[in-house]
Backbone as JSON, one array per atom type, in Angstrom:
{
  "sequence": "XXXXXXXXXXXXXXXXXXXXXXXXXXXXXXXXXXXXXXXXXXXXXXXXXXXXXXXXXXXXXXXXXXXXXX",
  "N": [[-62.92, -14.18, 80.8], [-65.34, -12.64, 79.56], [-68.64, -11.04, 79.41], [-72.25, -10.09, 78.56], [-75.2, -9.64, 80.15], [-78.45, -9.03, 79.04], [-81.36, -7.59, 80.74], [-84.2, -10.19, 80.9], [-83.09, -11.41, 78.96], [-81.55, -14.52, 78.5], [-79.08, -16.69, 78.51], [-76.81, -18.72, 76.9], [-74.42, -21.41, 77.21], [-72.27, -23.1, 74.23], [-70.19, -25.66, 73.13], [-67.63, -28.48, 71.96], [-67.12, -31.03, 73.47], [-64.86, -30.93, 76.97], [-64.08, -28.28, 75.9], [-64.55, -26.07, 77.86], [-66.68, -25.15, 78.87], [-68.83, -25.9, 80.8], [-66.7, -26.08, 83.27], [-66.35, -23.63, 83.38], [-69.32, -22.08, 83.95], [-69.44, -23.51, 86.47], [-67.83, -22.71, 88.2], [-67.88, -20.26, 87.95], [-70.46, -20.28, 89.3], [-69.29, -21.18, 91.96], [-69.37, -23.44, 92.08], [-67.61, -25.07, 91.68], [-64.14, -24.84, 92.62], [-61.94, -21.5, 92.13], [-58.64, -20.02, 91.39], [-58.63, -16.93, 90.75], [-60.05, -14.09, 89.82], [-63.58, -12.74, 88.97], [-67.1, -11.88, 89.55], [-69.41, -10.09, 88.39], [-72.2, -7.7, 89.22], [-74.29, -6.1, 87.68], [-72.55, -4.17, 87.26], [-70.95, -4.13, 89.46], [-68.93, -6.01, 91.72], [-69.76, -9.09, 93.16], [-70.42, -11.15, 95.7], [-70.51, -14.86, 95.48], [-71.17, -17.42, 97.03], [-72.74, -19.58, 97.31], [-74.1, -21.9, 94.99], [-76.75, -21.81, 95.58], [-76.93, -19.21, 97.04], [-76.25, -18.04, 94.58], [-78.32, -18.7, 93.15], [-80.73, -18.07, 94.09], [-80.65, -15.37, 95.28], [-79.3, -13.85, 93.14], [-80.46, -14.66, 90.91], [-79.19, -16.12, 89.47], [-78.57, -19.38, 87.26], [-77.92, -22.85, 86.75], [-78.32, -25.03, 84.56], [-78.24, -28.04, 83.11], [-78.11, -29.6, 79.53], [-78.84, -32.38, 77.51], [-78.68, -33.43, 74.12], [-79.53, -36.22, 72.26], [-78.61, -37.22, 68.77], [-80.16, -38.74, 66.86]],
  "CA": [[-64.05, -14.18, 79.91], [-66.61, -11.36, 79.64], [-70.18, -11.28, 78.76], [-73.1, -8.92, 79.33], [-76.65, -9.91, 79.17], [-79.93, -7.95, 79.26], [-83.13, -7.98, 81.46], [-85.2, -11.03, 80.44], [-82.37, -12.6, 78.08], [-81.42, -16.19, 78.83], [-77.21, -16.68, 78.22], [-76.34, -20.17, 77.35], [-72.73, -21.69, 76.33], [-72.88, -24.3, 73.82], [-69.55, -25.89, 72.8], [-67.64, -29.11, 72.19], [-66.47, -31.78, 74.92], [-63.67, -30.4, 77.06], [-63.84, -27.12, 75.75], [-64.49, -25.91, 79.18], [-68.29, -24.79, 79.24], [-69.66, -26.37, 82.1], [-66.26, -25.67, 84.18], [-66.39, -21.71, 83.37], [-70.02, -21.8, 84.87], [-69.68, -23.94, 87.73], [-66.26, -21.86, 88.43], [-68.54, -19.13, 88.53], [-71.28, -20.35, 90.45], [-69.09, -21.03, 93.11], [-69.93, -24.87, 92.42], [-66.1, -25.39, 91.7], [-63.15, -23.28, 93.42], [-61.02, -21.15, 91.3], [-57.75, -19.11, 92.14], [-59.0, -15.73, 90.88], [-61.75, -13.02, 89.22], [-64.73, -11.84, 90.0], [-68.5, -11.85, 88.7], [-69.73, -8.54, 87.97], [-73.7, -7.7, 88.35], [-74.9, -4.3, 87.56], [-71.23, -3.54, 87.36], [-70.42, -4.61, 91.23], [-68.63, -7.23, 92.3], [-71.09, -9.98, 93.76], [-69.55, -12.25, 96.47], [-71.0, -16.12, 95.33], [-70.95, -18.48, 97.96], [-72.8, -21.07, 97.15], [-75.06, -22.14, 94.06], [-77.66, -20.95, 96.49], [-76.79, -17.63, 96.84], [-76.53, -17.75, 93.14], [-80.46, -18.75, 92.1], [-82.39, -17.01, 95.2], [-80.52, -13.47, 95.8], [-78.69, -13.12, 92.37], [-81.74, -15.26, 89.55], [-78.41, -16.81, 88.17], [-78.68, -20.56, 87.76], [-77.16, -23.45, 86.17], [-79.38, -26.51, 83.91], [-77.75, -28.69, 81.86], [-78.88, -30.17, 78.73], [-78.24, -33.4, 76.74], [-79.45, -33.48, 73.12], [-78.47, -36.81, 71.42], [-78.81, -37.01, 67.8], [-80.33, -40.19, 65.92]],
  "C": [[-65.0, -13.1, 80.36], [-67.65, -11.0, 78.48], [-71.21, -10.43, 79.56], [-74.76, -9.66, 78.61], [-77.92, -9.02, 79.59], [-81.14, -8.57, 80.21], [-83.93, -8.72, 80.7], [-84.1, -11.79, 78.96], [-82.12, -13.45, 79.12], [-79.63, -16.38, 78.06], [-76.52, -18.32, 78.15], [-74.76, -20.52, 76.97], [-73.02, -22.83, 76.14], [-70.92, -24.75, 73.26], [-69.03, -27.65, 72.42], [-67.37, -29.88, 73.51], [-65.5, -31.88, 75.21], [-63.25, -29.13, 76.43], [-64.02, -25.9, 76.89], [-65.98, -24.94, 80.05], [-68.61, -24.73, 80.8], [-68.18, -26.05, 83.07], [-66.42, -24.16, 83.88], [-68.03, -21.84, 84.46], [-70.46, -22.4, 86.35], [-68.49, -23.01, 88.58], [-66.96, -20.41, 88.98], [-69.58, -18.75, 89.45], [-70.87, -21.02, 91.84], [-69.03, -22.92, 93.43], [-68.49, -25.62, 92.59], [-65.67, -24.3, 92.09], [-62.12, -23.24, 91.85], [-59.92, -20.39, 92.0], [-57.94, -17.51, 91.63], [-60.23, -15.52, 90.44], [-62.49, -13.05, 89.94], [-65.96, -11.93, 89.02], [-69.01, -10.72, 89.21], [-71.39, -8.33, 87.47], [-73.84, -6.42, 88.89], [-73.73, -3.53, 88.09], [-70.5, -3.06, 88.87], [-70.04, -5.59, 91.49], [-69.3, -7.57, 93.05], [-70.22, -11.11, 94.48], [-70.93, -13.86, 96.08], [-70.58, -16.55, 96.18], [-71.17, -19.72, 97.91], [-73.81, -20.43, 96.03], [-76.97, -21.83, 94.89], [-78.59, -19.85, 96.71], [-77.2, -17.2, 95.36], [-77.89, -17.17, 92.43], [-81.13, -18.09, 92.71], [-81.83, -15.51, 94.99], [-79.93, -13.02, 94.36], [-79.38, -13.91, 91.15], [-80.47, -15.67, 88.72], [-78.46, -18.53, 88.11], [-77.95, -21.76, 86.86], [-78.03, -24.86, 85.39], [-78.19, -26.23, 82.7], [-78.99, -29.41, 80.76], [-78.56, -31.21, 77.88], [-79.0, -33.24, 75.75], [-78.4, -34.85, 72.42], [-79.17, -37.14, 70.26], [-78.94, -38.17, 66.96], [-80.27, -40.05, 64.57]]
}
């Protein structure tokens, strides 16, 4: 998967349940292990370590959201 976002956008993924949202970005924040790729900032591979690393040295972060519908 590949996606590019701009200075001061906000990048969410909205889908159904089991379509694999929330594992793609925990996959990427390192929160789950994967067996390959790579995350790509300012067109450099960025070693993630932990969800950590993620929010302090690289402003990427992860909030969920529930909306339920009466």
């Amino acid at each position: 998967m590949s996606f590019e976002v701009h200075k001061g956008e906000i990048l969410g993924f909205y889908g159904l349940v089991g379509s694999g949202r929330t594992e793609l970005v925990r996959t990427m924040l390192n929160i789950d292990k994967c067996d390959g790729g790579e995350v790509l900032l300012w067109g450099k591979p960025v070693k993630i370590d932990s969800f950590k690393t993620a929010l302090h040295k690289y402003k990427i972060g992860y909030v969920t959201l529930y909306y339920i519908v009466q």
